[in-house]
C-alpha positions as YAML, in Angstrom:
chain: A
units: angstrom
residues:
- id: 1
  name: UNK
  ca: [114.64, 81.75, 47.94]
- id: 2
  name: UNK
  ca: [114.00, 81.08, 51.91]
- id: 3
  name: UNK
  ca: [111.43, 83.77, 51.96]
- id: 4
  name: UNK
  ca: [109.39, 81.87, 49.54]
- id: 5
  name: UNK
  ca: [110.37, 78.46, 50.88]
- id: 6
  name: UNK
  ca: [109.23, 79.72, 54.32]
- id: 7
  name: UNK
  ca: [105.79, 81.02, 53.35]
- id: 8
  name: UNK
  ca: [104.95, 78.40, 51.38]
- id: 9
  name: UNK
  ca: [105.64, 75.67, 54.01]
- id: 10
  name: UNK
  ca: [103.24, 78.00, 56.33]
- id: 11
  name: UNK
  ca: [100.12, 77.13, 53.70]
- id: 12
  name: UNK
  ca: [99.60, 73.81, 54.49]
- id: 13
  name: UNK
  ca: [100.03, 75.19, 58.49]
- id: 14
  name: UNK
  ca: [97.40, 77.67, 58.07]
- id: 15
  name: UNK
  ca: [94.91, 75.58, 55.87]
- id: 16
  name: UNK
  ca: [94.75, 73.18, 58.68]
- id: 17
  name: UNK
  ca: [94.12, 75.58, 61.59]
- id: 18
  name: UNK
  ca: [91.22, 76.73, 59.14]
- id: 19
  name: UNK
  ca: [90.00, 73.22, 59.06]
- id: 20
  name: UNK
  ca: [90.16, 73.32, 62.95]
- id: 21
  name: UNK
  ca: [87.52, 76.45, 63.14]
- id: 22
  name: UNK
  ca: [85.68, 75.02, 60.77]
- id: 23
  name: UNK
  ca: [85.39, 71.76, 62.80]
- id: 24
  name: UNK
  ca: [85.00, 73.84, 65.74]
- id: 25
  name: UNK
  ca: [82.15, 76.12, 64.32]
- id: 26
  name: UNK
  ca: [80.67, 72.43, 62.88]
- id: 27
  name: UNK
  ca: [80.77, 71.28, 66.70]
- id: 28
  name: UNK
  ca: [79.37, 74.42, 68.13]
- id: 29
  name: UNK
  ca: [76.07, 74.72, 68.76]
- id: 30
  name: UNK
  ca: [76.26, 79.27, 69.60]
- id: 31
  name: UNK
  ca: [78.94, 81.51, 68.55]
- id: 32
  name: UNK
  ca: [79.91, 82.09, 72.75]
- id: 33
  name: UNK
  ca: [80.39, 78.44, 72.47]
- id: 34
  name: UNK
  ca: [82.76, 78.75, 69.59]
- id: 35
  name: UNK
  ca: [84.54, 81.23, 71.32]
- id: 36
  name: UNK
  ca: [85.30, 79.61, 73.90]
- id: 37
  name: UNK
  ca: [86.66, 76.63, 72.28]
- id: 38
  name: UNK
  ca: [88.53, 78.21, 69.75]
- id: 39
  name: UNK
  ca: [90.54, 79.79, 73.11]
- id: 40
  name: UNK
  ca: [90.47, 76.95, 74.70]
- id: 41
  name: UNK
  ca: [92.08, 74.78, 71.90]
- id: 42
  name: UNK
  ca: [94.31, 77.65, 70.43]
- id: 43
  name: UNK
  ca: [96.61, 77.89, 74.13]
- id: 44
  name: UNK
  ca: [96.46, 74.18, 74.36]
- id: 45
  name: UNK
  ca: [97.56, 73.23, 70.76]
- id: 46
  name: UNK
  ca: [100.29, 75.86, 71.14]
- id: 47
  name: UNK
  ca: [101.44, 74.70, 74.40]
- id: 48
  name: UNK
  ca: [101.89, 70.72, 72.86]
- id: 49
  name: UNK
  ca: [103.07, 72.14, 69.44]
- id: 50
  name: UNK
  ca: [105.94, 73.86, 71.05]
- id: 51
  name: UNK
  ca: [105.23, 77.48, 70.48]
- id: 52
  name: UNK
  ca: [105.63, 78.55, 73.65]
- id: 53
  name: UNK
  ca: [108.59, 76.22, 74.56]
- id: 54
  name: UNK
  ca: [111.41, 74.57, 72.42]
- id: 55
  name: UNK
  ca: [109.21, 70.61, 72.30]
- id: 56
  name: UNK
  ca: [112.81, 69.01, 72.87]
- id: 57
  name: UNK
  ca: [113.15, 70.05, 76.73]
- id: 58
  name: UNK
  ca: [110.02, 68.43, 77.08]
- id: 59
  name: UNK
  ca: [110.64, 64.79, 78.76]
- id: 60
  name: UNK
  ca: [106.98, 63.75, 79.08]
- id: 61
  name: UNK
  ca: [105.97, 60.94, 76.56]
- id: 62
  name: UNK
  ca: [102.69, 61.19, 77.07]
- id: 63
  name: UNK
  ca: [103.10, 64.94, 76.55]
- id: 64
  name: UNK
  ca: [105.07, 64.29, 73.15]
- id: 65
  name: UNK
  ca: [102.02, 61.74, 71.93]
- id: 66
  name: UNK
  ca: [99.55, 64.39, 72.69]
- id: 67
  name: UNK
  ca: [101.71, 67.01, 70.88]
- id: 68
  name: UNK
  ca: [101.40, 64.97, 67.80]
- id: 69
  name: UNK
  ca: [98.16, 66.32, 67.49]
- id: 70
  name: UNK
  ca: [98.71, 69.84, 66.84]
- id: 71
  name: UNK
  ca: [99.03, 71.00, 63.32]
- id: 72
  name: UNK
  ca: [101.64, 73.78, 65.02]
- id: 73
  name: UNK
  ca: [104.12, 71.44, 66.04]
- id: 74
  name: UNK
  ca: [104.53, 70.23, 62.16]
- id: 75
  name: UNK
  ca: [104.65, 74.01, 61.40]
- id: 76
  name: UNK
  ca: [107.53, 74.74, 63.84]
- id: 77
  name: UNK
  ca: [109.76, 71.24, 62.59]
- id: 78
  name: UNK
  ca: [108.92, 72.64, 59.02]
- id: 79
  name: UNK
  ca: [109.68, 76.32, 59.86]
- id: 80
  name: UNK
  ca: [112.64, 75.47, 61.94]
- id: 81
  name: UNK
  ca: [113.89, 72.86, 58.95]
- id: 82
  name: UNK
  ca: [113.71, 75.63, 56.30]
- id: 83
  name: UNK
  ca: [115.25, 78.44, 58.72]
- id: 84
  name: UNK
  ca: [117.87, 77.08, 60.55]
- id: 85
  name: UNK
  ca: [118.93, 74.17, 59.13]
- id: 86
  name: UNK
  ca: [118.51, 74.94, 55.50]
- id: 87
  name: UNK
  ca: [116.01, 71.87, 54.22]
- id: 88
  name: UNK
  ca: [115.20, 71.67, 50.87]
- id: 89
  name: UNK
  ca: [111.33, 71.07, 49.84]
- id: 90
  name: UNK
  ca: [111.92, 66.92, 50.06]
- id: 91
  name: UNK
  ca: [113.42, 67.07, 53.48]
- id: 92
  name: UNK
  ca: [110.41, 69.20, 55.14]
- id: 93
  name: UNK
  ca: [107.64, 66.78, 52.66]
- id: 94
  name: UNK
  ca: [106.47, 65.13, 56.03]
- id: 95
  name: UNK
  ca: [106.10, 67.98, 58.16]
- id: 96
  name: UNK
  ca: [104.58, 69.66, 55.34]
- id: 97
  name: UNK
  ca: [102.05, 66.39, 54.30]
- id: 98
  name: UNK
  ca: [100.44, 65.66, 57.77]
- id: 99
  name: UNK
  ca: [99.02, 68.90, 58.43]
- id: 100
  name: UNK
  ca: [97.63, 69.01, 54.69]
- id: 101
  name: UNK
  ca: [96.35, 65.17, 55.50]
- id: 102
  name: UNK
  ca: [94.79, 66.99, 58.92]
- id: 103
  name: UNK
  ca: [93.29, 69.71, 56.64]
- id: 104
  name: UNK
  ca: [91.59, 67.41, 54.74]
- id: 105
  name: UNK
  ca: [90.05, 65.47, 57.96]
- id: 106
  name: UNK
  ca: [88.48, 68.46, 59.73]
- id: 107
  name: UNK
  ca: [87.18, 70.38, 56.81]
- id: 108
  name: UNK
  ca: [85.47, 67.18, 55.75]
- id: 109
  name: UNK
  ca: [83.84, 66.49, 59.17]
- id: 110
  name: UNK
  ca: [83.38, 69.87, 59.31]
- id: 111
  name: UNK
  ca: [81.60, 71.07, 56.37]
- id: 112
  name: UNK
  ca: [79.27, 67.81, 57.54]
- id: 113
  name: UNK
  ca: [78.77, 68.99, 60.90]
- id: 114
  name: UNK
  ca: [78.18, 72.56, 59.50]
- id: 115
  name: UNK
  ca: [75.68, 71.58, 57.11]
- id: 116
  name: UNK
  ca: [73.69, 69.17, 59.29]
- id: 117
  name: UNK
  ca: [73.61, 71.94, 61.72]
- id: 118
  name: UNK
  ca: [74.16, 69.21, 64.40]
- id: 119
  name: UNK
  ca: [72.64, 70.66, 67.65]
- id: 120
  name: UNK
  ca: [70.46, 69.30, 70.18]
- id: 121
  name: UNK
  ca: [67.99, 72.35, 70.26]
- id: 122
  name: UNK
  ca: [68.22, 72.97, 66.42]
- id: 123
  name: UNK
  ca: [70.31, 75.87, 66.54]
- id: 124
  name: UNK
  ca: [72.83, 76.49, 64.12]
- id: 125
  name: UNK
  ca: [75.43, 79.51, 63.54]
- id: 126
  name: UNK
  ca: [74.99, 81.26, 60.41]
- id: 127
  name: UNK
  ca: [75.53, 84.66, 59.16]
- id: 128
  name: UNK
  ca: [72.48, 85.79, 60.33]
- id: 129
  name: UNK
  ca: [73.63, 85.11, 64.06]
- id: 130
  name: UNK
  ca: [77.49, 86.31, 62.99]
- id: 131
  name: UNK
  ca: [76.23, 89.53, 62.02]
- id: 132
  name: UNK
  ca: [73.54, 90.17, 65.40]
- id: 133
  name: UNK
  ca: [76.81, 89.20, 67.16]
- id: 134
  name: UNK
  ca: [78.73, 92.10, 66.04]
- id: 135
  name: UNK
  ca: [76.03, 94.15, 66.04]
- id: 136
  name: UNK
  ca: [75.29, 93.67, 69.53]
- id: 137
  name: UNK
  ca: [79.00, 93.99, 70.92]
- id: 138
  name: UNK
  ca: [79.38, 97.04, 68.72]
- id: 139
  name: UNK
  ca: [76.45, 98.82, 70.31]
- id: 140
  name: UNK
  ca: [77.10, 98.47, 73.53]
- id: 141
  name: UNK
  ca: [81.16, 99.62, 73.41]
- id: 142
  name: UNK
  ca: [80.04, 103.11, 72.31]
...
């Protein structure tokens, strides 16, 4: 039963990181743009989530505000709950409900954002521009 306790706490986890790119692509006005915030964002958020380091030897305040931002640090208290201290589903509820609350946010502004195509020279990134992307990296690796 912890294998299935610990993947499903990771859906909520997952569904908001998804909501991040797709706030991310909203915001992004070329996909080298995206790229470079979605690397930017992804060390950062796992630095003040606590991925890289245990968040408890961290003494900074400001540092633990900030990490209350990141979906990953309610992933790791949720992950840690279930693994190592054997939480049931009602103990981990609040690590589990802000990054679904988060999820909600950022695919709302971001499905917005994506679908106003909000850009200052009228750009927006669509499939069209995915797929020349790809095509264009893949021809010149050969």
């Amino acid at each position: 039963m912890g294998g299935a306790k610990t993947l499903l706490i990771l859906i909520p986890y997952v569904l908001a990181i998804v909501a991040l790119c797709m706030l991310l692509a909203g915001m992004s006005r070329r996909l080298d743009q995206f790229h470079g915030l979605v690397s930017l964002l992804s060390v950062s958020l796992a630095m003040l989530g606590g991925a890289y380091r245990p968040i408890e030897i961290v003494s900074s305040p400001t540092i633990l505000m900030l990490g209350k931002v990141s979906p990953l640090l309610f992933g790791m208290e949720a992950l840690k709950g279930v693994t190592l201290y054997g939480y049931g589903f009602l103990d981990v509820l609040h690590p589990v409900s802000i990054p679904l609350l988060m999820a909600v946010i950022m695919m709302g502004i971001g499905i917005i954002l994506w679908r106003k195509g909000v850009s200052k020279n009228g750009r927006k990134i669509d499939k069209e521009s995915i797929l020349n992307h790809w095509r264009y990296r893949y021809q010149y690796q050969k």
